[in-house]
N, C-alpha and C positions, 0 to 999 in steps of 0.2 A: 619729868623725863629729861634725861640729860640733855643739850643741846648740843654737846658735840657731838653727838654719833648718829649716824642716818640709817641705821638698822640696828635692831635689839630684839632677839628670837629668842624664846624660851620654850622648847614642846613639854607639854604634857607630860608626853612616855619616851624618855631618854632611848631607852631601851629599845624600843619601836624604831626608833629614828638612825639607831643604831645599827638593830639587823637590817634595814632599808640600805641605810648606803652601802652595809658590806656585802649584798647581794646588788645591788647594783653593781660595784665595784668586781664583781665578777664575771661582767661578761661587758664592762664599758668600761675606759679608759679616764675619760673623762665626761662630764654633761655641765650645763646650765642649770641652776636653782633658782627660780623665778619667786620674787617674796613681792607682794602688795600687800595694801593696808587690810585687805579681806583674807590672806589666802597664799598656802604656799603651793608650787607646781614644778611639774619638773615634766617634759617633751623631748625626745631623744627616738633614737634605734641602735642597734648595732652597727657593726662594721660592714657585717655582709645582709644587711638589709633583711633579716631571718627572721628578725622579733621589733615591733615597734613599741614601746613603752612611753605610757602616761601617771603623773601621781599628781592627786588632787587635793590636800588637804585646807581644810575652812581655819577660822579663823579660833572658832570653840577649841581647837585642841593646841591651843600654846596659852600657857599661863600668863606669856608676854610676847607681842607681836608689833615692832613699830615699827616705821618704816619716816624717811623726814617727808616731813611735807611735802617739801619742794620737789618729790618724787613722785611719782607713778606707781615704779617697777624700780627696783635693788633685784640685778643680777647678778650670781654669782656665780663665775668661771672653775668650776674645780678639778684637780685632779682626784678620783677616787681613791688610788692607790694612801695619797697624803692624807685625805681628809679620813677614811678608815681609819688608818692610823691611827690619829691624833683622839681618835675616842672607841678604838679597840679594848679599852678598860671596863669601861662601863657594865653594871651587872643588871638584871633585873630588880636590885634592890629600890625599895619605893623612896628610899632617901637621897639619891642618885640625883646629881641635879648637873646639867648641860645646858648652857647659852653663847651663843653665835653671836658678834658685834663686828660692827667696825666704824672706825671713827670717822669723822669728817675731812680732818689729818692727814690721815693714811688709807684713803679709800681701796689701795693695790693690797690691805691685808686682813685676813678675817680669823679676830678672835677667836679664839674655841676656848670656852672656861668649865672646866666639868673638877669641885671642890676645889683643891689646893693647885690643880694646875693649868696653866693659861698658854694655847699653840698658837702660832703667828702664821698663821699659812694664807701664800702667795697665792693673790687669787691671777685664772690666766684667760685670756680669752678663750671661746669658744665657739667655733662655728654651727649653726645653727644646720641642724638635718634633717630637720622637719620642716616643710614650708606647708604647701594647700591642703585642708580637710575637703575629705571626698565625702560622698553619702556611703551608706552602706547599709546592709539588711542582714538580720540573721534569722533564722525562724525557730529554735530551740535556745530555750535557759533552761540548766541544769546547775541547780542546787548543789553542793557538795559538801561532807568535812575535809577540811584542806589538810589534815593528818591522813585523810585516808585517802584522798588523792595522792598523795607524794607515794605512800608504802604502796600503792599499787605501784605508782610508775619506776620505783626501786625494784620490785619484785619483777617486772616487764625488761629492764635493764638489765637482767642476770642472760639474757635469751636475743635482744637487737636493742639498735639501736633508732630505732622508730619504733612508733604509736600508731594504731589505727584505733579509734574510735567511733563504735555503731550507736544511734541511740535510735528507740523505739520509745512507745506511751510510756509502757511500765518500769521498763529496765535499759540501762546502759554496758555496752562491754568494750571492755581492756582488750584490744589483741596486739600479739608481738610475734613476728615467726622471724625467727632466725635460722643460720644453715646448720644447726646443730637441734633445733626443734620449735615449736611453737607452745603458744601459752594463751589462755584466756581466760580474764575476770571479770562473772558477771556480775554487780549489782541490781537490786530492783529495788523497789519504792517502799518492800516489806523489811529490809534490812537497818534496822532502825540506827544501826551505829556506823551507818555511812551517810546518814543527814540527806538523803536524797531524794529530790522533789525537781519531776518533768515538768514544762509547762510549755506548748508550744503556741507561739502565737497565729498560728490559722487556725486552730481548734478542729485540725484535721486527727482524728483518731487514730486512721491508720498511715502513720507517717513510718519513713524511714530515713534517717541521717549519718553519715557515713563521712571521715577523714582520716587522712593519712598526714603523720606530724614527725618531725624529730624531736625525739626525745630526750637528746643532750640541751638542748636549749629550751624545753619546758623543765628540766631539772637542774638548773640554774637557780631555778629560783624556790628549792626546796629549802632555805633556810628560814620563809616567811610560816612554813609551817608553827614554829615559836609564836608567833606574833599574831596569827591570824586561826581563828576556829574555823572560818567557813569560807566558801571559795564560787563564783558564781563562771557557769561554762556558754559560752554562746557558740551556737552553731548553724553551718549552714550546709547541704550537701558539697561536698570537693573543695570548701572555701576556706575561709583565712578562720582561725578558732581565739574566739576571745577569751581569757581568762580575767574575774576580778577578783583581788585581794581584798576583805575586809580588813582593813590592819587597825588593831586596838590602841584606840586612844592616839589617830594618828590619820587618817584617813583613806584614802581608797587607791589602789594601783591595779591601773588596765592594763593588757599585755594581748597584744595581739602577734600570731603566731603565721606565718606562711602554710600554706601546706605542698606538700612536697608529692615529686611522680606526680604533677597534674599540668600535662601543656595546655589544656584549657584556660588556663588564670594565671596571669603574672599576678604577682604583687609587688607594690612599688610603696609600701609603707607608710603611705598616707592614709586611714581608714578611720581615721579617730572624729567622732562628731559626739562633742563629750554631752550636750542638749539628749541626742538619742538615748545614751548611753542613761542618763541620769534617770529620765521618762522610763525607761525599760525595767529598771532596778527598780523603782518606786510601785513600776505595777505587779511585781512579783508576788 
């Protein structure tokens, strides 16, 4: 390994890493990309505190991950707008190769070398907007195709600008009423090309689960559709709604969503206990 450089990142799926920041880069300005010797991460929210966002990826999916020694944690400051950029080329092709560096040298810049061309871009601080992990519970996971999630929530889009979201045992439903009409899409568990699988954790049969969401901010991040087959839904009556991205060959991004019209519940975007989160997914 070279000894000048104190980071040297190589993912897997370029591509992946690709729709990743150009979706994040659409509803955040800038974030922090946290790199150890196990694992890349990324903790943030919005502006208006509407969506908090977590990304976890191991170690398994970069062909090269090194970090120096004498480090911990290699943070790195970025603007999205810049760093999209600099690898807005990039195709799905499997020959496609992107790696992130920076020297010992010039710590304030980070590589970007994807084939014949190399970006110097200015890394900048950033202030951290995630502090305390709170606990938190949810009592429904729903299974999804993250293709058919999106074209529901495109189709619910032609009619408001909010989501209400029913789930029951068998079936989940889409609802949208706007001043011009309503709309609802039901799925059940017999619709095999919607991937859909209830499982509630009290093993109470006859449950009912119900939110209310915006839906410009869950369709943000309809470009992971590319990247990801399936999409895992947490819920809770009136509460904050998890979404999880499986992204290929790349790893996992939570999203936790406010829910909206509920004086009941603030949310203050602290909701992430990624230990639960991990345990949950495992027992599905």
């Amino acid at each position: 390994m070279d000894n000048n450089k104190i980071l040297d990142l190589t993912p897997n799926n370029p591509f992946s890493f690709k729709i990743l920041i150009d979706t994040l880069e659409s509803v955040l300005n800038e974030c922090n990309i946290d790199i150890k010797k196990d694992c890349v991460s990324i903790s943030t929210q919005d502006q208006n505190k509407t969506v908090a966002i977590y990304f976890k990826s191991s170690y398994d999916n970069y062909k090269k991950l090194y970090i120096s020694p004498k480090l911990d944690v290699v943070r790195l400051g970025v603007d999205l707008t810049s760093l999209s950029n600099s690898i807005k080329n990039i195709s799905n092709a499997t020959d496609t190769r992107l790696n992130l560096s920076i020297n010992s040298d010039m710590t304030n810049l980070l590589r970007i070398r994807k084939k014949n061309t190399m970006y110097r871009l200015k890394l900048i601080q950033v202030l951290s907007n995630i502090d305390n992990k709170i606990k938190y519970s949810f009592d429904v996971k729903i299974l999804l195709s993250t293709k058919y999630f999106h074209n529901t929530c495109r189709e619910i889009s032609t009619i408001t600008n909010r989501l209400e979201i029913r789930c029951s045992k068998n079936n989940i439903k889409f609802i949208g009423r706007g001043d011009t009409g309503d709309i609802t899409i039901k799925c059940t568990n017999k619709d095999q090309d919607t991937g859909l699988v209830i499982k509630n954790d009290n093993d109470d049969d006859d449950f009912f689960i119900t939110g209310l969401f915006d839906l410009k901010s869950i369709m943000s991040f309809f470009k992971l559709q590319s990247i990801s087959d399936d999409l895992l839904l947490f819920m809770k009556n009136n509460y904050v709604l998890g979404i999880q991205y499986n992204i290929n060959d790349l790893g996992h991004l939570f999203l936790f969503f406010s829910p909206v019209d509920n004086n009941s519940y603030e949310y203050d975007g602290d909701l992430y206990d990624e230990q639960k989160i991990d345990d949950s997914c495992a027992k599905f």
